[in-house]
C-alpha positions in Angstrom: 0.0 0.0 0.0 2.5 2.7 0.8 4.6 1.3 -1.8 1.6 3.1 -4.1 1.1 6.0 -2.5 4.7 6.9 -2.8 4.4 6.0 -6.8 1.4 8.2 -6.8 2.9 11.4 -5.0 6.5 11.0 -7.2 3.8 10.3 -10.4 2.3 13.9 -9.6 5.3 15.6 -11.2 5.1 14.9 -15.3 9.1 14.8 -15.3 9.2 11.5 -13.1 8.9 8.2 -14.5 8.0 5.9 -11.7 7.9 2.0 -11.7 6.5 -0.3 -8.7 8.0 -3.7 -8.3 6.0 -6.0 -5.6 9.3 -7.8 -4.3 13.1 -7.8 -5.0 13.3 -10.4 -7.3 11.1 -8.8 -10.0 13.2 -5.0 -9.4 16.5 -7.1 -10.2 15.8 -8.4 -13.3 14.7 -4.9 -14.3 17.8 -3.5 -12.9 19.7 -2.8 -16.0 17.8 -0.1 -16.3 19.9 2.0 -14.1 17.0 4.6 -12.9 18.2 7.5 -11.1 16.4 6.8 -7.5 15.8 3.6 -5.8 13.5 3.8 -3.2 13.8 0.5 -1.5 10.9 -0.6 1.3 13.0 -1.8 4.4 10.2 -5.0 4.6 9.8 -7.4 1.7 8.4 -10.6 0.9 11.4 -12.5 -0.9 14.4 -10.8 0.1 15.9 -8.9 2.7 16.6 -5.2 2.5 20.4 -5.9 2.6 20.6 -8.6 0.0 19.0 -5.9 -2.3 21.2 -3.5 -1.4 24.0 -5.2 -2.2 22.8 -6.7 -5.3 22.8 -2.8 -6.1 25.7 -2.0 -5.0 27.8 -4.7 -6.9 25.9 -3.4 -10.3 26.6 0.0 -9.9 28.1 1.6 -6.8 26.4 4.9 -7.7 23.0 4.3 -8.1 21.3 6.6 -5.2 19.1 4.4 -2.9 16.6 5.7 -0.6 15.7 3.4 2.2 12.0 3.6 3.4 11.1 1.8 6.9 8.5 1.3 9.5 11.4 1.7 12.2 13.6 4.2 13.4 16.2 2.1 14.5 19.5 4.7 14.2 21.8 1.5 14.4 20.2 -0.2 11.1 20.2 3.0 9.6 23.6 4.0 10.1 24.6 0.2 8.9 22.7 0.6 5.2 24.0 3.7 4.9 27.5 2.3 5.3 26.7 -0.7 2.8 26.0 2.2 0.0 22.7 3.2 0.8 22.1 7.2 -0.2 19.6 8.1 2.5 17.1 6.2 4.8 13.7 7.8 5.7 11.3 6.6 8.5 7.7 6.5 7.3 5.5 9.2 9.0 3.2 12.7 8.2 7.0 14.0 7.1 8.2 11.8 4.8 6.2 13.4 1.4 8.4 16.7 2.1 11.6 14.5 2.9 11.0 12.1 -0.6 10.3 15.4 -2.4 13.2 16.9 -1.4 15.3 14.0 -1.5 14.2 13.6 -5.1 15.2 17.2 -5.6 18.7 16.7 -4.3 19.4 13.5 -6.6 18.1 15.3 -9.7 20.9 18.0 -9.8 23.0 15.0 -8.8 22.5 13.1 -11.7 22.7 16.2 -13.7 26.1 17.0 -12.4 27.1 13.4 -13.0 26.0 13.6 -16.6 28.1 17.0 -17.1 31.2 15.5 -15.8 30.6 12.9 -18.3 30.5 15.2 -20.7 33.1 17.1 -20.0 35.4 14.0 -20.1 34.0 12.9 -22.8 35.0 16.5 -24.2 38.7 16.4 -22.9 39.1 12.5 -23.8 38.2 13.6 -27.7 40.8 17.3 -27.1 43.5 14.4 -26.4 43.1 11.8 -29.3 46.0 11.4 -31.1 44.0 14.0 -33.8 45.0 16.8 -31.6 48.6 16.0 -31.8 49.4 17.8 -35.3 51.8 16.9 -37.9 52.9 14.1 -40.2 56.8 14.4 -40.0 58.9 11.2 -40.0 60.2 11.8 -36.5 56.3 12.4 -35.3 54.8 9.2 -36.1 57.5 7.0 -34.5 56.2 9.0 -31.5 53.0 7.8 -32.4 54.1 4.1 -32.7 55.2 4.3 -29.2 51.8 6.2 -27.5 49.8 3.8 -29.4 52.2 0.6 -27.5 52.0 2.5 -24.6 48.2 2.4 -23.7 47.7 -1.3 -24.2 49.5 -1.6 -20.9 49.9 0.0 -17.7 53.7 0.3 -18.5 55.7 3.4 -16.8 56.4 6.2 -19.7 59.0 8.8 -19.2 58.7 11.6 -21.9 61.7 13.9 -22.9 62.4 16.5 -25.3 63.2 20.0 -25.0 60.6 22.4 -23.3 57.9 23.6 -25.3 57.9 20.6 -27.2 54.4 19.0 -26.0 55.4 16.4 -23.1 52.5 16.9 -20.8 50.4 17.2 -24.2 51.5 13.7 -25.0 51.1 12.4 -21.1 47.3 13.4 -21.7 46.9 11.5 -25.2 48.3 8.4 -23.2 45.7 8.3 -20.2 42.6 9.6 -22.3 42.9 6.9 -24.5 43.9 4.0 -21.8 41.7 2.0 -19.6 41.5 4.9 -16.8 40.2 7.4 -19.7 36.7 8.3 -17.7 39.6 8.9 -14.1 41.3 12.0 -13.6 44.5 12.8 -15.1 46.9 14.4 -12.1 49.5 16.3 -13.3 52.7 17.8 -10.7 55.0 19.7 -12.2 58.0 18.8 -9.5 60.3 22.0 -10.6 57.1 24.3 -9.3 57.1 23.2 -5.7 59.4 24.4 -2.7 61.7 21.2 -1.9 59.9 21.3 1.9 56.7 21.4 0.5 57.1 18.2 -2.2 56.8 15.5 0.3 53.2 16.8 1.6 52.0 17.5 -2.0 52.8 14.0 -3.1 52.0 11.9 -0.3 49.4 14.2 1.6 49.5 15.1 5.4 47.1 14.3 8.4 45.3 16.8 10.4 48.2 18.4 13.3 51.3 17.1 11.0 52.9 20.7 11.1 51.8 24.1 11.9 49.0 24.7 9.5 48.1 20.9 8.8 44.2 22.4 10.0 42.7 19.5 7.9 43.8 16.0 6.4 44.9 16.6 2.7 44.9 14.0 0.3 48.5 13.8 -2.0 48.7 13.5 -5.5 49.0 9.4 -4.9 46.1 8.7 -3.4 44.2 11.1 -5.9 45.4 9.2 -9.1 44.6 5.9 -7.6 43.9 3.7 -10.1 44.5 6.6 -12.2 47.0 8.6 -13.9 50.0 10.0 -12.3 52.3 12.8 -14.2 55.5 13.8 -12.7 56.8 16.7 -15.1 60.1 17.4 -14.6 61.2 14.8 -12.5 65.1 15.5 -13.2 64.1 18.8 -10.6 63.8 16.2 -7.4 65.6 16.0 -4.4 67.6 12.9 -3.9 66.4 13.0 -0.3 62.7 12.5 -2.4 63.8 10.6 -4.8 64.5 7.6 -2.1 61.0 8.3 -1.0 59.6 7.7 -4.2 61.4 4.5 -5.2 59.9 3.2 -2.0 56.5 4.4 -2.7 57.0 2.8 -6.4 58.2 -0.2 -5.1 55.7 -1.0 -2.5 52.6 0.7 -3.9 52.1 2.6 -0.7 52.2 6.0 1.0 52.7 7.0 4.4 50.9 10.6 4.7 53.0 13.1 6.7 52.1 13.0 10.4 50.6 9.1 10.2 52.1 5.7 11.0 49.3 3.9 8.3 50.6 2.8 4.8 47.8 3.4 2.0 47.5 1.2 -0.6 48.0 3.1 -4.0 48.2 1.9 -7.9 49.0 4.8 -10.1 50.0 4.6 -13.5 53.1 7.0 -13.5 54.3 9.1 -16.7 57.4 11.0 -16.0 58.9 13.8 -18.3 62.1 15.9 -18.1 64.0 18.3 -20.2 67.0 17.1 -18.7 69.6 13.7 -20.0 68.4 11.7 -16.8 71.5 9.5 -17.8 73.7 12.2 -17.6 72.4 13.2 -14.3 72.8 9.6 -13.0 77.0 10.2 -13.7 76.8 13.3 -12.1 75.0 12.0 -8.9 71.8 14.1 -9.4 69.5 11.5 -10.0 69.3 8.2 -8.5 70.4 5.4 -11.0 67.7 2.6 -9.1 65.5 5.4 -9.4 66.4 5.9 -13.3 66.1 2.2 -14.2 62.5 2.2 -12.5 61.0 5.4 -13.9 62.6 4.5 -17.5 59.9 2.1 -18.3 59.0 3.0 -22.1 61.0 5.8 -23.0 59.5 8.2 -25.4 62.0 11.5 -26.6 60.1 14.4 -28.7 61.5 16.0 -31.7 62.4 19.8 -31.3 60.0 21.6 -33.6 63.3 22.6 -36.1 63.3 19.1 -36.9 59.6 18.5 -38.1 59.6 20.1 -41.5 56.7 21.2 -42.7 54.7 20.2 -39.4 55.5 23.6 -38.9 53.3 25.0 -41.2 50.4 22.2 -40.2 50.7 23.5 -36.4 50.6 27.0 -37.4 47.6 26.7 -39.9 46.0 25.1 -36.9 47.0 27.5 -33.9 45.5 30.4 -36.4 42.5 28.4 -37.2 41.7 28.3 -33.0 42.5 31.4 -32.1 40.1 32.7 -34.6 37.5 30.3 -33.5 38.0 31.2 -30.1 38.2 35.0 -30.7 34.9 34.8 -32.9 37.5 36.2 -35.9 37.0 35.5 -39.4 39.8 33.0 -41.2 43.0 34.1 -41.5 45.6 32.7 -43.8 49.5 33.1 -43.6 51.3 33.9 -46.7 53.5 32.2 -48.8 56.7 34.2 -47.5 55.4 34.0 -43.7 55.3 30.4 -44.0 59.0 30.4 -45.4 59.9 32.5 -42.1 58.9 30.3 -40.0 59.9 27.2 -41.6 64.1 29.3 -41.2 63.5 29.8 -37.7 65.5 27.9 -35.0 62.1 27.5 -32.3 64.1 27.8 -29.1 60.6 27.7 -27.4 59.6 24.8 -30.0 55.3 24.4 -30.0 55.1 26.7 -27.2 56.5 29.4 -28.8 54.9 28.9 -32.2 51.5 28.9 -31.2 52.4 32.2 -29.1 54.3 33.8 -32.6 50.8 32.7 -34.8 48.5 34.4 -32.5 50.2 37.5 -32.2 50.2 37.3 -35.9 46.8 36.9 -36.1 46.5 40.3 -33.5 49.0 42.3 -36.0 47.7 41.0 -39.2 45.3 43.6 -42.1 43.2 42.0 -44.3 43.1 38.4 -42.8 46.5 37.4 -44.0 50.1 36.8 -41.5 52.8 38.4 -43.3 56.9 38.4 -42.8 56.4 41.9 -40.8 53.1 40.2 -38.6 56.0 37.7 -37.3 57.8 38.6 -34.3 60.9 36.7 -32.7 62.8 37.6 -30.1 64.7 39.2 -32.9 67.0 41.2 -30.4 68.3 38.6 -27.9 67.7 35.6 -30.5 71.0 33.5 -30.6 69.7 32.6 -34.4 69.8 36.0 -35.0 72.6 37.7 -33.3 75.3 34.8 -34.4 75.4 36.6 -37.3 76.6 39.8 -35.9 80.6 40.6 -35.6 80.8 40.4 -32.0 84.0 39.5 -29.0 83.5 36.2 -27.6 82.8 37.7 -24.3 80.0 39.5 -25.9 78.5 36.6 -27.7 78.7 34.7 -24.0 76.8 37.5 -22.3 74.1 38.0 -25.0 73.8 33.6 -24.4 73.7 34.1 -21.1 70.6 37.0 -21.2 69.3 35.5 -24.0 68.6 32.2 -21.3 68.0 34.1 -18.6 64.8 36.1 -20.4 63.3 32.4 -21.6 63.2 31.2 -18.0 62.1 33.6 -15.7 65.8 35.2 -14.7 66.3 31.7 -13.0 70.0 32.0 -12.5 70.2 28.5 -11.2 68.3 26.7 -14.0 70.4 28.8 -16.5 73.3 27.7 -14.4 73.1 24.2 -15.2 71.9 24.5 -18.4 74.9 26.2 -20.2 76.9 24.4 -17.0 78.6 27.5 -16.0 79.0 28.6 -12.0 76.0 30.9 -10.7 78.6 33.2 -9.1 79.6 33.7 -13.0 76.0 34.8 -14.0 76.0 37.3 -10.6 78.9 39.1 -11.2 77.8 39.5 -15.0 74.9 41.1 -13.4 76.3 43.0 -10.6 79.0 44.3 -13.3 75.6 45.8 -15.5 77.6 43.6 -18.0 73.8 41.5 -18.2 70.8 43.7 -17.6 67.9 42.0 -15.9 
């Protein structure tokens, strides 16, 4: 009886489709329908309420079931609502208000859980290997190698230059693996103060350190059974590094402040700028750590060595920028194309798509020319090797010239040419580099 009444009230809003099934056994074989609200009568004939429940659960974890008894017992309730149930409701003069409500509350749920879908579905599509432009020689052996790489779970360590697209290949990896419809977690390792790494990867409980207000998951546990990217991993401490091998090794974190191992299973995808061999003879990077992260190596082609993909990235950079923009087409001419197909790309894809879209900004009558292109003509070693210049001015205008492209970070720029800092702070103290 109140199994009808409730069909009648939920019936009295056109939206709702409403079934009524007389006893488990005939709701389960009409399960697969996967409706958006259960509501499950605590007392039936043929099954229990917790056989149903679990039946549920096993088909599909999210399904939202409402529990509807006769009895207010708080210690059954809180039991079903451990065992997956969504909500349970005792039957009285209140529970038309609660079942509306409740109702309510699922709807912009499910709505919510349909737009995430969506959007995955959206980003899973942005990273096919369709997005990754360019038919070059050198490109499609990368291609060979993603396509290898998501028929496993393999570790995949990306390097190339920067600018060159690592993280951009990272993504094509996981949205078109097994763990697509998961989140993809990306750290960038060279962005985070050395003290703060260990918290950021493995998370922290509540009181850890001054601050720790709350627990905070790490990037681990969020990529469980997901997709882990470490860029830049030739930036880690070696005091981190051991951490890591452990955590790789075992499949566990610790969180900061705890004594309780978590069980984690990330797929990890690593990517550097750096010669992690080279680093491994210099004593920068742990060589057990190396030969674990190694895994399926895949190395990008600068952009100078692509050919005409060039031309097929900057058609298409244009092409979005004027869709985005709400611009009509633009076109780059014959002698622009020529330009950039000369230039050296220090910044590689990066710094094309940047060039093309100020192009696009500078550009009369919908077409790039020569004079829409702008390098960094001034401090560009491409450039500027031509000049007649002393060697010491040649090794200052390198020096600036690296300094500018990251951020005036003296000790990245450091290693990079593999000159001393004190070098690069006496050239600036001396106004011999301006910065």
């Amino acid at each position: 009886m109140y199994g009808k009444v409730l069909r009648h009230q939920l019936s009295l809003n056109p939206d709702n489709e409403v079934s009524l099934f007389q006893s488990g056994k005939e709701f389960l074989k009409h399960l697969h329908q996967k409706p958006d609200l259960i509501t499950l009568d605590y007392s039936l004939p043929d099954m229990t309420c917790q056989e149903i429940l679990k039946r549920i659960v096993e088909f599909d974890k999210d399904l939202a079931v409402v529990i509807v008894s006769g009895q207010e017992d708080i210690g059954t309730a809180v039991s079903l609502l451990r065992e997956g149930a969504y909500d349970y409701i005792v039957k009285d003069e209140n529970t038309k208000d609660r079942l509306w409500n409740m109702v309510n509350r699922i709807q912009n749920r499910s709505e919510l859980v349909h737009e995430v879908e969506r959007l995955r579905e959206e980003v899973s599509a942005k990273y096919d290997f369709s997005s990754i432009k360019g038919n070059s020689d050198v490109l499609k052996k990368v291609f060979k190698l993603v396509e290898k790489s998501i028929q496993t779970n393999i570790t995949v360590s990306i390097t190339g230059e920067t600018g060159t697209g690592k993280e951009q290949i990272a993504k094509a990896i996981h949205y078109n693996s097994s763990a697509r419809k998961k989140p993809f977690v990306a750290v960038n390792m060279a962005a985070i103060p050395i003290d703060l790494v260990e918290s950021e990867l493995f998370g922290y409980e509540k009181g850890a350190f001054t601050g720790a207000n709350t627990r905070k998951i790490g990037r681990f546990e969020e990529a469980n059974n997901s997709t882990l990217f470490l860029d830049e991993i030739g930036e880690l401490d070696l005091h981190i590094q051991a951490k890591l091998l452990r955590v790789l090794q075992e499949k566990e974190i610790t969180r900061l402040g705890s004594n309780t191992p978590v069980k984690v299973n990330s797929r990890i995808i690593v990517a550097t700028h750096k010669n992690l061999a080279e680093e491994v003879r210099k004593g920068n990077f742990r060589e057990d750590l190396y030969f674990r992260l190694l895994g399926l190596p895949i190395e990008l082609p600068p952009l100078r060595d692509r050919g005409n993909d060039i031309i097929i990235l900057a058609k298409f950079f244009t092409d979005e920028f004027c869709k985005e923009n709400k611009l009509p087409k633009v076109t780059i001419s014959t002698e622009a194309q020529n330009k950039l197909v000369n230039y050296r790309w220090p910044g590689n894809v990066r710094e094309l798509k940047a060039v093309v879209e100020l192009g696009v900004v500078l550009c009369d009558d919908n077409v790039i020319t020569e004079e829409n292109l702008n390098f960094h003509s001034s401090d560009d070693i491409g450039n500027f090797m031509n000049e007649e210049l002393s060697l010491r001015e040649y090794t200052n205008r390198i020096i600036k010239y690296y300094l500018d492209r990251y951020d005036n970070n003296v000790v990245r720029v450091a290693d990079i040419l593999d000159i001393g800092k004190s070098t690069i702070y006496r050239l600036i103290k001396n106004e011999e580099i301006i910065i």
